[in-house]
N, C-alpha and C positions, 0 to 999 in steps of 0.2 A: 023511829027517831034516829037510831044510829044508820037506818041506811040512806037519810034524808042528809047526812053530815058526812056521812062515807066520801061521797066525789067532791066534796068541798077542799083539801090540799091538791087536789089533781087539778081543779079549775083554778085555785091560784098558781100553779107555776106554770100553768099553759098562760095566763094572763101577766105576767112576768117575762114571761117570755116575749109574749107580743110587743109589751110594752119597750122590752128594751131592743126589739127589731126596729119598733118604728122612731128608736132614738139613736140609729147607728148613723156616723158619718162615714158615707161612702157617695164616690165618683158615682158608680150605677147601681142601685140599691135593687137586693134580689128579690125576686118577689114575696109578698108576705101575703096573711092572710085580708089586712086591710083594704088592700090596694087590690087584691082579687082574688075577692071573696067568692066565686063563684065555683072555682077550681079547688077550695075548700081547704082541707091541712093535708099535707103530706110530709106526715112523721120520717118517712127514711128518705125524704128528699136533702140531697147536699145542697144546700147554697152556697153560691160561687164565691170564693176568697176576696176580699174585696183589694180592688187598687186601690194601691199608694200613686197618692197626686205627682207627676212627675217633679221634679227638682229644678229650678230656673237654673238650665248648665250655664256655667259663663261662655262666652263666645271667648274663643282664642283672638287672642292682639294680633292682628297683622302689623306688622314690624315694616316700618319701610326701609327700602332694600340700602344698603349702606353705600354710599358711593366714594369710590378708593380716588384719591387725589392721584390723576398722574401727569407726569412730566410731559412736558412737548416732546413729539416722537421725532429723533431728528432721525431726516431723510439722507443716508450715506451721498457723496457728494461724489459723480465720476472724476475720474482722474483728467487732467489736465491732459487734453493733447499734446503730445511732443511737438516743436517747429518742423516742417515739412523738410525734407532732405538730409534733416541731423541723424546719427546713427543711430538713435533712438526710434527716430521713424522708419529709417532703414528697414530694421531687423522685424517692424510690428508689420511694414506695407510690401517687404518686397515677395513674401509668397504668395499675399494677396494677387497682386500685378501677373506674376508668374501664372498662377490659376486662371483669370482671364484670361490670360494670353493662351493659355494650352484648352483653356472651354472654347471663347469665342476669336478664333487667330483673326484678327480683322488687322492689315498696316497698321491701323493706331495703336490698337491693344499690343500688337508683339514689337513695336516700336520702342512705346511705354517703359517696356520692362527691359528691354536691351538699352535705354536712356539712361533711365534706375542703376544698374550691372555697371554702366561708363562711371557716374558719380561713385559707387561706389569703391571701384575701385582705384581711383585718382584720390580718393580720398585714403584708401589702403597705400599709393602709391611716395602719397606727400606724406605720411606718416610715417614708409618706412627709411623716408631720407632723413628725417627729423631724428628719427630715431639712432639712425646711425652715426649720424653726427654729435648728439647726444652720448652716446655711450664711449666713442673716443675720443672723447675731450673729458673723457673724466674715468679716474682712473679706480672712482669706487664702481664703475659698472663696466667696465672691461676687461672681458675674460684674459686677454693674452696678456695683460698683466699677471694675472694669475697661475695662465699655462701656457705657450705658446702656440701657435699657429704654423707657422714655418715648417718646411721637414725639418732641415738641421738644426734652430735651433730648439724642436720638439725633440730628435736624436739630442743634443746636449741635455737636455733636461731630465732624459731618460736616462744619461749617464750619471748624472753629477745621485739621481736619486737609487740607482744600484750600489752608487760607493755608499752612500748614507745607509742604505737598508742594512750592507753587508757589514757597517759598521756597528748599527746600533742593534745587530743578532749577537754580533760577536759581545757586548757589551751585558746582552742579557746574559746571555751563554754563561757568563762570569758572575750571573746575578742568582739563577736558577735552571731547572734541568725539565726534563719532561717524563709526566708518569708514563708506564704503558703497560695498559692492559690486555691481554691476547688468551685465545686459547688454542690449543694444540692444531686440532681438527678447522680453525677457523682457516679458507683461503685468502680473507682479504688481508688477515694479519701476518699471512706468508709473503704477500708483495708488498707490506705495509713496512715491515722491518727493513728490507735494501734501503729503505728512504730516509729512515729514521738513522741506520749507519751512515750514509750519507752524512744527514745534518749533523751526525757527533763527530763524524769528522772535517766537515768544512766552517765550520763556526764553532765547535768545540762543546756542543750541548753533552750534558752527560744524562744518560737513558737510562731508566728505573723500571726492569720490566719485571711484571706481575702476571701469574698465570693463572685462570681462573679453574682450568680441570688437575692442576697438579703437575702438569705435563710442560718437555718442551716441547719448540718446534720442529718439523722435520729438515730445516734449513739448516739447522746449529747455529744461528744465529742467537743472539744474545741466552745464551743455555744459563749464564748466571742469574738466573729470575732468584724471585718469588714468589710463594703459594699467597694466593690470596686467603687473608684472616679476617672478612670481612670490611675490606675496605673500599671494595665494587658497591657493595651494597649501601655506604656511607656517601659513595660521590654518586647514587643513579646508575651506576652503568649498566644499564640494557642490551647494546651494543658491544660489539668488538669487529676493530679495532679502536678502543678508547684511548684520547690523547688527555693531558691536563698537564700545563703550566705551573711549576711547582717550585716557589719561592722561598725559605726558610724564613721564620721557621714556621709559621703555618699560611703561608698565603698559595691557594691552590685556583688557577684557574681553567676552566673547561676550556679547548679545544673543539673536537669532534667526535664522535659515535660512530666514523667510520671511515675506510681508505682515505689520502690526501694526499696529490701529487707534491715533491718539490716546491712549491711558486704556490701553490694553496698554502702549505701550510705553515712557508716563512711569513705568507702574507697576514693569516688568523695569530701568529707568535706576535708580529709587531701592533696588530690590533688590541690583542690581551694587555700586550705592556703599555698599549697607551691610555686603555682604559682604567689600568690598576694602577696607574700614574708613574711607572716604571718612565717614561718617553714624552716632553712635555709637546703642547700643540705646533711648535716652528718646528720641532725635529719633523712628530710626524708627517706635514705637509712637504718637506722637502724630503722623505722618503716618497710621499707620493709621486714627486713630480710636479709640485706647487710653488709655487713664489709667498712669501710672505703677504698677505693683502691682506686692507682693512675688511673688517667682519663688520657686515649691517644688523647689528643685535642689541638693538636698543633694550635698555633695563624694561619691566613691566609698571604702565603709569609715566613712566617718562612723556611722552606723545598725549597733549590734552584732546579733548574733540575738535576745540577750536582752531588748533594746531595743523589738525588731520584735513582742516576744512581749506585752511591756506597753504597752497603748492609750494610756496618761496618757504614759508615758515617750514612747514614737514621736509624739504630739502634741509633745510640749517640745521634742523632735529636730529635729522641720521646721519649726518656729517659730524656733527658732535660727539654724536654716542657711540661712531664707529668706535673698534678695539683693532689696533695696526698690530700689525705681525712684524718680524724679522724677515728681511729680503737679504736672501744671502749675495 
């Protein structure tokens, strides 16, 4: 009796089993013993994992392609032809012409360009009559108003501005003196010193000499120095022989960093005082050698566009704005 009951739990879970093999949901169902029976049980057979039903992917959106609003392309426009013979066309056609002529010399071609050559310059020819006529008949654009032309009266002019220069040296001379810095060993401030005697005594400069190694010269000129206490180093001086313009009580201007003839260095003195407002703009021109004349220096914004575009009117403009000098 018990061995009649014995394989009775073994047959129900092999029958449980069956059962719930042949209730499985699956795509490809493996085989069981139902469906082939013939092949019988195979206890240490794996049956295959069963797929999962794919997933409906969604399709990606095709996006339609965005189209960019754009502006009408404008097409640049070539430049206007110049009129044929005008100096505009000159300057674009005459190497052209020229080039043909020297590629292919045929009478027409080297005719061409030596025809070209004529207009041009008849046209350079009637411009510079215009021109001449133009400039003296007006006296804001003619130089020998401002300097002469002539020998003699270029010789008078060159006189009248040697008395002014020797004038207004002597005038500094009385205003201010000149530093000078030398060192013993230096040559150039051995020829440098006759000249600077010179100027203290032909205009009366008085001389301020500074020695940078402690030493004098071996000229014995100016032996009353002073050791430099750091005041090379205060104005730059790199150089010697150093000059500088030296106005009480502290107005110091540079000269030069090295030799200067006579006529240099009267010429850089009256330049310094006219920069440092020592010498107003009529002196200086008439030490140069100048006549008094109006200046074409119109203010900035004075002159509109529209101004610049009309000949007559931009004449009227800088006749206005000139600044007249002193005509001695």
């Amino acid at each position: 009796m018990k061995k009649k009951y014995a394989s009775l739990p073994i047959l129900l879970v092999l029958l449980l089993q069956a059962v719930a093999a042949w209730g499985l949901d699956i795509v490809e169902p493996g085989v069981s013993f139902f469906s082939d029976s013939q092949r019988g049980w195979f206890w240490y057979e794996v049956q295959p994992e069963p797929l999962e039903k794919p997933k409906n992917e969604r399709k990606p959106e095709i996006k339609s392609p965005v189209r960019i609003a754009t502006s009408a392309t404008t097409i640049p426009q070539a430049p206007a032809e110049p009129e044929p013979l005008t100096s505009a066309w000159l300057r674009s056609n005459m190497e052209i012409y020229l080039n043909k002529a020297i590629d292919e010399p045929s009478h027409e071609n080297v005719a061409a360009f030596y025809y070209l050559q004529r207009v041009l310059m008849d046209k350079a020819e009637r411009f510079t009559n215009a021109a001449r006529y133009v400039v003296m008949s007006d006296p804001h654009l003619d130089e020998t108003v401002r300097r002469p032309v002539a020998t003699y009266a270029a010789n008078a002019a060159n006189h009248q501005a040697s008395l002014a220069a020797d004038k207004a040296l002597k005038t500094i001379a009385g205003q201010a003196g000149l530093l000078f810095f030398f060192r013993s060993d230096c040559p150039y401030c051995h020829v440098q010193a006759p000249i600077l005697n010179m100027l203290e005594k032909t205009y009366g400069f008085k001389i301020y000499p500074v020695s940078l190694d402690g030493l004098a010269m071996p000229n014995g000129l100016f032996s009353e120095f002073k050791v430099d206490q750091g005041q090379a180093g205060l104005l730059g001086v790199e150089q010697t022989p150093a000059l500088f313009l030296m106005k009480p009580p502290r107005q110091i201007v540079p000269l030069t960093q090295g030799a200067l003839s006579l006529e240099e260095l009267t010429g850089r003195i009256l330049l310094a005082a006219k920069e440092a407002g020592w010498l107003d703009a009529a002196q200086y021109q008439t030490i140069q050698g100048l006549r008094g004349a109006p200046q074409l220096l119109p203010v900035a914004g004075s002159i509109t566009p529209a101004t610049a575009q009309n000949p007559l009117a931009l004449i009227q403009a800088l006749q206005d704005g000139a600044k007249f000098g002193t005509i001695p």
